[in-house]
Each structure stands twice: as C-alpha cells, then as structure tokens.
C-alpha positions in Angstrom: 0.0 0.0 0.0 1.6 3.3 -1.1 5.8 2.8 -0.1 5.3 2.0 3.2 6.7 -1.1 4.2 4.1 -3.2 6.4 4.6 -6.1 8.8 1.9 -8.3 10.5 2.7 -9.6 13.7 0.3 -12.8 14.7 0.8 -14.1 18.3 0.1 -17.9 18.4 0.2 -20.7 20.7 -1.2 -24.1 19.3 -2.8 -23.0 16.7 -1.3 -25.1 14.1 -5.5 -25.9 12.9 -5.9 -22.4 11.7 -2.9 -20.6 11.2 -2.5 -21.8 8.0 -5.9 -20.4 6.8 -5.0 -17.4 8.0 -1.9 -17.0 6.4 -2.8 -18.2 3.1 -5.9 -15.7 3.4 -3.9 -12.5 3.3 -3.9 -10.4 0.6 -1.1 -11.6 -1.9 1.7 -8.6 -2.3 -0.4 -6.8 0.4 2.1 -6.8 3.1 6.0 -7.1 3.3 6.4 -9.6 5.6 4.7 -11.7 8.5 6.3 -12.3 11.9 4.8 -15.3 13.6 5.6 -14.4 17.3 4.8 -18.5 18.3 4.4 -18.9 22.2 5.9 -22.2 23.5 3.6 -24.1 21.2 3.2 -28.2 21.4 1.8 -28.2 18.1 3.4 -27.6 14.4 2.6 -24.5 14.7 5.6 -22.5 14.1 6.0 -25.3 11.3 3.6 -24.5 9.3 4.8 -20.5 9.4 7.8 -21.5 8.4 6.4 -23.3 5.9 4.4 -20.2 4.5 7.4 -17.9 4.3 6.4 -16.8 7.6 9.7 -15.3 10.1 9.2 -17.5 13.5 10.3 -16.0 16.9 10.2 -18.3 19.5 8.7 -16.0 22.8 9.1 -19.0 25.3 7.4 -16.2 28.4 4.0 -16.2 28.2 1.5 -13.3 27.5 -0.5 -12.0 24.8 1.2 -8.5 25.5 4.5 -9.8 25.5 4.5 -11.9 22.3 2.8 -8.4 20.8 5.6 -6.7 21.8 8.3 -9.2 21.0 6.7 -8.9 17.0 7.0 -5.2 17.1 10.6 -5.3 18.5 11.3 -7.5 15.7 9.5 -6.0 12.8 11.1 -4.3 10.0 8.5 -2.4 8.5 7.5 1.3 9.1 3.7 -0.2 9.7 2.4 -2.9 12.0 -0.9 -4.9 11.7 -2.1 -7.0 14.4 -3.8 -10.5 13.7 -5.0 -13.2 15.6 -4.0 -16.9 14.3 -7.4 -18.9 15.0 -9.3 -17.3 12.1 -12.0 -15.2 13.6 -11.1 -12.4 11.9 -11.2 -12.2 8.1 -7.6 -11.2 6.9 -9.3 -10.4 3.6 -10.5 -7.1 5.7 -6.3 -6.3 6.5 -6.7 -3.5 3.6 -9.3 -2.2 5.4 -8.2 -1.9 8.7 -4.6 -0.9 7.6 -6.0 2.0 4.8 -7.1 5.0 7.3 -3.5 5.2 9.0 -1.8 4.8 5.5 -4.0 7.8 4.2 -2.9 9.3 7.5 -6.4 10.3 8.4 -6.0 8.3 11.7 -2.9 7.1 13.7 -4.6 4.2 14.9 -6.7 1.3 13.4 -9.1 -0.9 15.0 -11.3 -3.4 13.1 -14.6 -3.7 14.8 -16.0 -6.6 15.5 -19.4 -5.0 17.3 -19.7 -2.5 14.2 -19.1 -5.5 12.1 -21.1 -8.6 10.5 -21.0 -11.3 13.6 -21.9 -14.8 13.0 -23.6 -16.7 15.3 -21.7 -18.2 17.6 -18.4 -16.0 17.3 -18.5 -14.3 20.8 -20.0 -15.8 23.9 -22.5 -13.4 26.4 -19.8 -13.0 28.3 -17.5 -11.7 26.3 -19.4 -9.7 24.1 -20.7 -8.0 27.6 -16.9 -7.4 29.0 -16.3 -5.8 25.2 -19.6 -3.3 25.9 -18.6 -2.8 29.4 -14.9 -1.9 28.4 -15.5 0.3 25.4 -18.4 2.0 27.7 -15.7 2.8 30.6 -13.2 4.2 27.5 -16.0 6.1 26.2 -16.6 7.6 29.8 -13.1 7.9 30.9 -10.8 9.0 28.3 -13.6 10.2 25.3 -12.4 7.6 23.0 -15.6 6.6 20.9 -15.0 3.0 20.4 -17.5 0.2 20.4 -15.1 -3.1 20.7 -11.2 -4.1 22.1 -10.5 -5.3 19.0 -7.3 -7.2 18.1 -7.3 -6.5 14.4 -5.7 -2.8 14.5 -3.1 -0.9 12.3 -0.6 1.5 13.7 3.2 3.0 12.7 5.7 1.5 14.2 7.7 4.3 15.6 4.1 5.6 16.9 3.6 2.6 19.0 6.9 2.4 20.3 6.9 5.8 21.6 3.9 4.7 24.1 6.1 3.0 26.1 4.1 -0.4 26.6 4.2 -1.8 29.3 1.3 -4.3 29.8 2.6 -8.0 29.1 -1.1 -9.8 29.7 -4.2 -9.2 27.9 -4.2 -6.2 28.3 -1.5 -4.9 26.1 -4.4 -3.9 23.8 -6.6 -2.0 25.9 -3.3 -0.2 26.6 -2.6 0.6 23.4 -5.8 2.2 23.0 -6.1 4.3 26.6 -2.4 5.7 26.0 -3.6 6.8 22.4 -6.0 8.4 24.0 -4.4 10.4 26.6 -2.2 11.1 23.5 -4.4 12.9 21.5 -3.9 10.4 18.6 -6.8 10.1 16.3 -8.1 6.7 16.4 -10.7 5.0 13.5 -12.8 2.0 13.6 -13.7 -0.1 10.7 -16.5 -2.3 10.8 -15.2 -6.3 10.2 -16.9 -9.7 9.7 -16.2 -12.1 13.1 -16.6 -15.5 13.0 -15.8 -18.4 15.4 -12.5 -19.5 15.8 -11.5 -22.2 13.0 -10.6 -25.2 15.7 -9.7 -25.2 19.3 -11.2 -23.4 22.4 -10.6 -19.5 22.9 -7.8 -19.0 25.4 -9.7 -15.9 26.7 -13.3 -17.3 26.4 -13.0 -20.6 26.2 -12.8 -21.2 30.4 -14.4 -18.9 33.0 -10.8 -18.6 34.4 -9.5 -17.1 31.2 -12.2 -14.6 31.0 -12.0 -13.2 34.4 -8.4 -13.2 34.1 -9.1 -11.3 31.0 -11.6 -9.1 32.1 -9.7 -8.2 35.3 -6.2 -7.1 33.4 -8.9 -5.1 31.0 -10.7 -3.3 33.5 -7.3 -2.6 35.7 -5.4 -0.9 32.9 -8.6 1.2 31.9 -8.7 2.8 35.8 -5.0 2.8 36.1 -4.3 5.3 33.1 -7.4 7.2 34.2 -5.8 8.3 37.4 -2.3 9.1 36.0 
C-alpha cells in the first residue's frame, strides 16, 4: 500500500488448525512480511509458518502483550498490523483496517467486531458483555468513541513504540488504545466480519478462568491510566 513497508505480527500458541488459513488468506503482495511471534507451542505451529514464508520468533514467556511486543521489536517495516492466528477475523478485511493510517487520516486502526457482521456463535455473552462494558468505561473515561477491544488494528511502528508499553497480559491492547488516548492520537474504527475461531477453544473465552483473568487485566489498565 503506497511505499510503506508493512509487517503483521500474529501471536500464536497451538494454533497449528488455523494458522494456515490465515496465512494463506492475506492479501497476496499486500504486506511485506509476516512475523509469527509462536508462544511455546506443542503443536506444528511455528512449522507451518515456516512453511508459509512466515519469520518465526520463538517467545518462550507467556503473555499476549508480550508476544505483541516481542513482534513489534522485531518488525522491519514502518507499519504494524495485528492479527490473531485462530481465524476469527477475516484477513481479507487487512486493507481495510490498515487504509485509514496509510492515508494518514488516523494514527490508529481498530477493526470492529461489534460494528461489524457477527456470525452466530463467534463471541459468547460474556465476552461480548466485558467488550460493551470496556468500550463503555473508555467512552466515559478518556472520550475515546470506540465500540469493541478489538485485536485486528493498524498503527506505525515508531508511533507505538513511543507509548512506552508496558502491559505484558491481555491487556496490552486496551493499553494501546487508553495511551492513544491520553495522547491525543486520532483513532478509526472499521467495521469487520467475526466469526468463530476455525478449531480449538478461545484462550480468553474458552474457560471462565480465562475470561476473568481477561476481564480483570482489561478493567485494571482502563482505571489505572485514568488516574495518572
């Protein structure tokens, strides 16, 4: 897309049943390389990266925000595209999440699962409630209009990196969005399809243990920046 050179980063952790789909699903010539950021997985899934002309880093501590942040660290180009690897997100819509920052009419990205086409089945109660509840307290707190925590977001590289991350959980993307905030960055939403996950049970939603881990490293970094 224009000259900017573009990475995706895609944190995975045994999800050798779907990353391949993914993979093979975006855009040909779209994006100038792919860093698989693969977490200690039992599975073939850094494999099959490889496999796809993928770069593999093995991130053998465990976090979602770590492994993020490890793929940013290691990525060459001058964008950065998040992704999941179990295929609940369409990366046929990776143009259209990554377009408003490469017209620079926003700094940051975020595909929108609750503005978007869901299929039934692709978010539990739960989860769709602890999405509402943490876009509402964003809304509130730091006058961010979003509707959804998405993963599937677009941002420059140098951008990001001058946030400072810190958050190694779960939370590394509701981070990302508060700090933007309190920034003054200009943040879009694009509307995307979601789906269920291709195989496997949700790390996050899968277990009630996993979502109120989730929920709680959510909720804690939203009320943490607020006070700052």
């Amino acid at each position: 897309m224009d000259d900017l050179a573009i990475s995706v980063i895609i944190p995975a952790l045994n999800e050798a049943e779907s990353i391949g789909w993914v993979l093979e699903a975006i855009p040909p010539g779209l994006v100038d390389e792919i860093v698989v950021v693969d977490g200690g997985s039992s599975d073939h899934t850094a494999e099959i990266a490889r496999a796809h002309g993928c770069r593999v880093i093995e991130q053998l501590q465990r976090g979602y925000g770590r492994a993020c942040a490890t793929g940013v660290a290691a990525a060459r180009g001058e964008m950065v595209a998040f992704l999941d690897a179990d295929g609940a997100d369409d990366p046929g819509q990776l143009a259209d999440v990554l377009d408003p920052v490469v017209r620079g009419q926003a700094d940051l990205s975020l595909g929108s699962r609750l503005a978007g086409k869901m299929a039934p089945g692709a978010m539990p109660w739960h989860q769709r409630f602890g999405n509402w509840l943490a876009a509402w307290l964003i809304r509130r707190l730091y006058a961010l209009q979003v509707t959804d925590l998405s993963p599937f977001r677009a941002v420059c590289r140098q951008s990001l990196l001058d946030l400072e991350m810190e958050e190694m959980t779960y939370g590394w993307p509701t981070e990302m969005m508060v700090k933007a905030a309190r920034s003054g960055w200009r943040v879009a939403e694009v509307p995307v399809p979601y789906r269920p996950r291709l195989a496997g049970r949700s790390k996050i939603s899968g277990t009630l243990r996993g979502t109120a881990l989730a929920t709680y490293q959510i909720l804690t970094v939203i009320l943490r920046y607020a006070q700052v």
